[in-house]
N, C-alpha and C positions, 0 to 999 in steps of 0.2 A: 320687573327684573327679567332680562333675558334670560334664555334656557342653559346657554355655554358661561355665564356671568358669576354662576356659581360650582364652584372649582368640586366641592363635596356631591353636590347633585348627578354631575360627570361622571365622577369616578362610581357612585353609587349606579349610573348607567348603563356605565362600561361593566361593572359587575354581571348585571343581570343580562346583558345578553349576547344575545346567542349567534353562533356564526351561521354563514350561510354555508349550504354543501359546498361551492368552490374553497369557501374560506378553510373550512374543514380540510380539505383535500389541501389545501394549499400548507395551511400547516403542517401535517404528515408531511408532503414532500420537502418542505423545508428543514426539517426535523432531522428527513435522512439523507438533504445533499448542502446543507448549510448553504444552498444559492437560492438566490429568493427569486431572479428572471424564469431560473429552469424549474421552480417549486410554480411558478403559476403558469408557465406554460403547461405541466404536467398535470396542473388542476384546472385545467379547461379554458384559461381566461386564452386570448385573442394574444397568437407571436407576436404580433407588433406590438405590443403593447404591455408584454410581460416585464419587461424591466421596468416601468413605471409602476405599473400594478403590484412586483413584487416588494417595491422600495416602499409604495406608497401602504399596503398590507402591512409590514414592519411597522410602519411608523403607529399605526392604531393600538392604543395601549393593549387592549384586548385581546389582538390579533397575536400581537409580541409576548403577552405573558400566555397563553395557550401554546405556543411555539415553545416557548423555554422550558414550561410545564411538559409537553412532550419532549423535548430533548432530554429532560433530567428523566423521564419514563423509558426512553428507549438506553439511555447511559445505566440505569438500574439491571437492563435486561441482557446488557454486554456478556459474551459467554461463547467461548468455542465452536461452538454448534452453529450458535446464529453467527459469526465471525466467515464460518464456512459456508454457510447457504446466503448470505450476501455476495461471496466471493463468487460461487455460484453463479447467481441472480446478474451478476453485473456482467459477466464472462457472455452469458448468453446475451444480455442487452447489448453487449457490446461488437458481438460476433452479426446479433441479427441486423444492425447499423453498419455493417460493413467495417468497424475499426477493430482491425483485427490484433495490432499490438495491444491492446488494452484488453482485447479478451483473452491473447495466449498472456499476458502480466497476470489478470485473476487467477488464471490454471493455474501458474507458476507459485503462487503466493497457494493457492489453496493446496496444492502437491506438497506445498512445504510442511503447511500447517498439520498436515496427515502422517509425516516424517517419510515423504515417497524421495525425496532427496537431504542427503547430509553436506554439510560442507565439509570439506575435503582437504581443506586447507590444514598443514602445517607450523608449528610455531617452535621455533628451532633457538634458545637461549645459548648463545657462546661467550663464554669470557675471554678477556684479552690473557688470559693465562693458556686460555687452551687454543688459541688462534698462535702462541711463542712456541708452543711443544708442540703442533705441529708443522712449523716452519724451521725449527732445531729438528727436526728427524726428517724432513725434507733435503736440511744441507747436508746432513750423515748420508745421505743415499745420494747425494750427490757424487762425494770423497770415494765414494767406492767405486770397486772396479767391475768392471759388468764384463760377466762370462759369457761369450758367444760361441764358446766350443760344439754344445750340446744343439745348438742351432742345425749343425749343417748336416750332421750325421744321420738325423731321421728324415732327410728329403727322400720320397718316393715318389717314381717317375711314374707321370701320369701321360700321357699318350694316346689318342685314340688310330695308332699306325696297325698297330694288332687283327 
């Protein structure tokens, strides 16, 4: 009987072992960019080649339950702190790469997270009752008569003839 023939021997194979350091590496980075081309670029494996490597990594049961088993490990460690030194971390990767909209978006995000800016925004509730009373005491000042007497009497003559 072949060695893959038996569905229970596999899975008992896949159990016992062990990644290799890329693989290692390749899980962490998967773990923390959910891309699996730029997790094995990032773990060593060969650019050209990383989108195959990273689909083909996924597909190994092994590989994929170490991955999820990290992902559920780093989702336990979710927490303010590390929220902001990722924010961090990316800020600088992002600046050292020359893209620099994406590292002043981490500042921006991490400034927030500190309370270094508030939104500012107003939220302003009017009824259509109070939008009629102020358009009834609009037409009242309309009706009325507007005194320009007191206008002209305090003109002082300004001049620089002196």
């Amino acid at each position: 009987m072949p060695k893959s023939a038996n569905p229970e021997l596999t899975t008992q194979r896949h159990r016992k072992a062990r990644l290799s350091i890329k693989q290692e590496r390749f899980v962490k980075e998967y773990a923390r960019n959910g891309n699996g081309a730029e997790a094995a670029r990032k773990a060593g494996y060969k650019p050209k080649a990383a989108k195959e490597i990273g689909y083909e990594n996924l597909t190994k049961p092994h590989i994929k339950q170490m991955a999820q088993a990290e992902i559920a490990r780093i989702a336990l460690k979710v927490s303010p702190e590390r929220v902001q030194r990722r924010l961090d971390e990316i800020s600088h990767e992002a600046q050292a790469d020359g893209q620099y909209g994406p590292a002043v978006r981490a500042e921006e995000l991490l400034g927030k997270s500190i309370g270094m800016w508030v939104d500012q925004s107003v939220n302003i509730s009017v009824s259509s009752e109070h939008v009629q009373a102020l358009l009834n005491q609009a037409r009242q000042r309309q009706l009325e008569a507007i005194d320009n007497s007191d206008d002209t009497q305090d003109v002082v003559k300004t001049t620089d003839d002196d």
